[in-house]
C-alpha positions in Angstrom: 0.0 0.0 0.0 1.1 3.4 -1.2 2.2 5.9 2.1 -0.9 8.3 2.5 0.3 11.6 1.0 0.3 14.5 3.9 -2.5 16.8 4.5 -2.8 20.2 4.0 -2.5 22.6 7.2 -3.9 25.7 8.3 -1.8 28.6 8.0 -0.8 31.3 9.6 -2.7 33.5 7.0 -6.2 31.5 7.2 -5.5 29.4 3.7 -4.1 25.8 3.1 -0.6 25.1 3.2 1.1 22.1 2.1 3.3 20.6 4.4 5.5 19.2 1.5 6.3 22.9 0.6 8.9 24.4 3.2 9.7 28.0 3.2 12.6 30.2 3.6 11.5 33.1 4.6 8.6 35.3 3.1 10.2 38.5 2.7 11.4 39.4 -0.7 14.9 41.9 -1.3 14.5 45.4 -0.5 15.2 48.0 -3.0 18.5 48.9 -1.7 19.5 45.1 -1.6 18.4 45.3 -5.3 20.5 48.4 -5.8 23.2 46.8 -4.1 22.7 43.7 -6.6 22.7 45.8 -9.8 25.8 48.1 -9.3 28.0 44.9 -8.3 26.5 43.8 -12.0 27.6 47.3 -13.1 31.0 47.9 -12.3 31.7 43.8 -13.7 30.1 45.0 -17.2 32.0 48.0 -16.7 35.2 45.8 -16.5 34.7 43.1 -18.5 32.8 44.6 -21.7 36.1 46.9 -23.3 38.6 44.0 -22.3 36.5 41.2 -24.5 36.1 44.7 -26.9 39.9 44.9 -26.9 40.7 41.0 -27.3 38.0 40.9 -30.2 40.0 44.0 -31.8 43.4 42.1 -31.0 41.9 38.8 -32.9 40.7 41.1 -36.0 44.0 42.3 -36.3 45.7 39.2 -36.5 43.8 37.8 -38.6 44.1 41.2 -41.1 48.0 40.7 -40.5 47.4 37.2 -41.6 45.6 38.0 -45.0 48.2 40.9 -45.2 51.0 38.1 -45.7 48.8 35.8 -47.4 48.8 38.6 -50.5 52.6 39.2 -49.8 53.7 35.5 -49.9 51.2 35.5 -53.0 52.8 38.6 -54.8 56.2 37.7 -54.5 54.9 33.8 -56.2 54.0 36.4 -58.7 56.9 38.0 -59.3 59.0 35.2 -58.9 56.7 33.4 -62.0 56.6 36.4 -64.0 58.9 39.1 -63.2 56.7 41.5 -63.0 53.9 42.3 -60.1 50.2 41.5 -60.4 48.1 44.8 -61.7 46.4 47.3 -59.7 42.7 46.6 -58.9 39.8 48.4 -57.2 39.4 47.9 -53.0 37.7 44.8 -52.3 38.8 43.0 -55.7 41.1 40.0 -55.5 43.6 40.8 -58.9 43.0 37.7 -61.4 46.6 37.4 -60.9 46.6 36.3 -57.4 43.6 34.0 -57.4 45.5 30.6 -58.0 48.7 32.2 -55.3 45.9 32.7 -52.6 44.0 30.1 -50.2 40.9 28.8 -51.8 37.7 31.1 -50.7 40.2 33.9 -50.0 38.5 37.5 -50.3 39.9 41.1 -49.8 36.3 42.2 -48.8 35.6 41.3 -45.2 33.0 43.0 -42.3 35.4 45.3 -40.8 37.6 46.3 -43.4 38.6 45.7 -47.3 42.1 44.7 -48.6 43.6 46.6 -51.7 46.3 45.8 -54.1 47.8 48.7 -55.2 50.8 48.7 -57.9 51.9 52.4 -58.2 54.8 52.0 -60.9 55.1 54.8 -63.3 56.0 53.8 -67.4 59.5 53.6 -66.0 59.7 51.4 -63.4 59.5 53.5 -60.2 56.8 55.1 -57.6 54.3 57.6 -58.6 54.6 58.8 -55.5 57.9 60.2 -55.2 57.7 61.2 -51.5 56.6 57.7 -50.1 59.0 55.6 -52.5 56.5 52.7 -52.2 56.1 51.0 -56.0 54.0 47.7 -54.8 51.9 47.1 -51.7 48.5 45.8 -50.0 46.2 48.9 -48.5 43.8 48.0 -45.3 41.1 50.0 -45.3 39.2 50.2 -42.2 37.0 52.6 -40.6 38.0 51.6 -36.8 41.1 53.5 -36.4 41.6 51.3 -33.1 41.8 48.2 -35.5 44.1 49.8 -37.6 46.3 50.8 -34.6 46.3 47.3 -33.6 47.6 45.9 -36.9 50.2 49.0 -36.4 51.4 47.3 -33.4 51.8 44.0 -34.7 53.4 45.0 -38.1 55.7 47.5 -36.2 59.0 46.2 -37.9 57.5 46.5 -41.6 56.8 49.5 -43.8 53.3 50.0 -42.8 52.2 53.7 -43.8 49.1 55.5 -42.6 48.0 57.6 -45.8 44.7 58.7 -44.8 42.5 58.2 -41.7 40.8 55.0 -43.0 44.2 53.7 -45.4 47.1 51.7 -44.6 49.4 50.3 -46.3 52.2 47.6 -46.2 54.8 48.0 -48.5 55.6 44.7 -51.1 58.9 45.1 -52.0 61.7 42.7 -54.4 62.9 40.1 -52.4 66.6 41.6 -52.6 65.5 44.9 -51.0 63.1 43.3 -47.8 
């Protein structure tokens, strides 16, 4: 035979109460324990929100740095097959050249910023612009000046030239002058 399940009791307050049912306490938090509750939850978000901010900037800009030399290594295959560097192409276009150097699937158009190959060699051989020198190069172009500033960092040995607010570039050079 099943145990007999327990009765409901009067309570303090006139209705049933289940003896099954214990209680705590009936009093609920006070609006200053609530207060309390939220501004401990405050200064954490306060703390933790522009750290994972900056490691999510610091993971964009390694992986930027990463395409960065993925185009390198792929211009100088380039160069190495044909003596001569891959043409210049609008932002965000992968040059034809470069297609079969590059992982499959690679793309210099991404959510936070755009990859350029630029190739500024006048009829003669050397930079249309004179006062930067650079002939060959990939441009980042980027809104987030904070991402840009990170790739800074991490590029900080190589030629990597602010030109505007929103372009960088990394300078491609011949192999005998890197």
């Amino acid at each position: 035979m099943p145990p007999a399940a327990a009765e409901p009791v009067a309570s303090r307050s006139g209705g049933l109460e289940d003896p099954g049912l214990k209680r705590f306490g009936t009093r609920g938090m006070t609006l200053i324990e609530l207060v309390v509750v939220l501004t401990i939850f405050g200064v954490i978000f306060a703390i933790t929100i522009p750290s994972y901010n900056d490691l999510v900037r610091k993971a964009r800009a390694a992986q930027i740095v990463a395409d960065l030399y993925a185009v390198r290594a792929a211009a100088f295959m380039y160069f190495a097959e044909n003596n001569t560097w891959p043409r210049d192409y609008a932002p965000g276009r992968v040059p034809p050249e470069l297609i079969n150097y590059l992982p499959r699937g690679f793309t210099f158009r991404q959510k936070h910023y755009r990859l350029d190959w630029d190739d500024w060699r006048g009829p003669d051989g050397t930079s249309r612009f004179p006062s930067t020198g650079i002939v060959t190069g990939v441009t980042l172009l980027t809104a987030d000046r904070k991402l840009a500033g990170a790739v800074q960092n991490l590029l900080k040995n190589l030629n990597f030239v602010e030109f505007t607010a929103h372009r960088y570039t990394m300078e491609v050079r011949e192999l005998d002058e890197v």
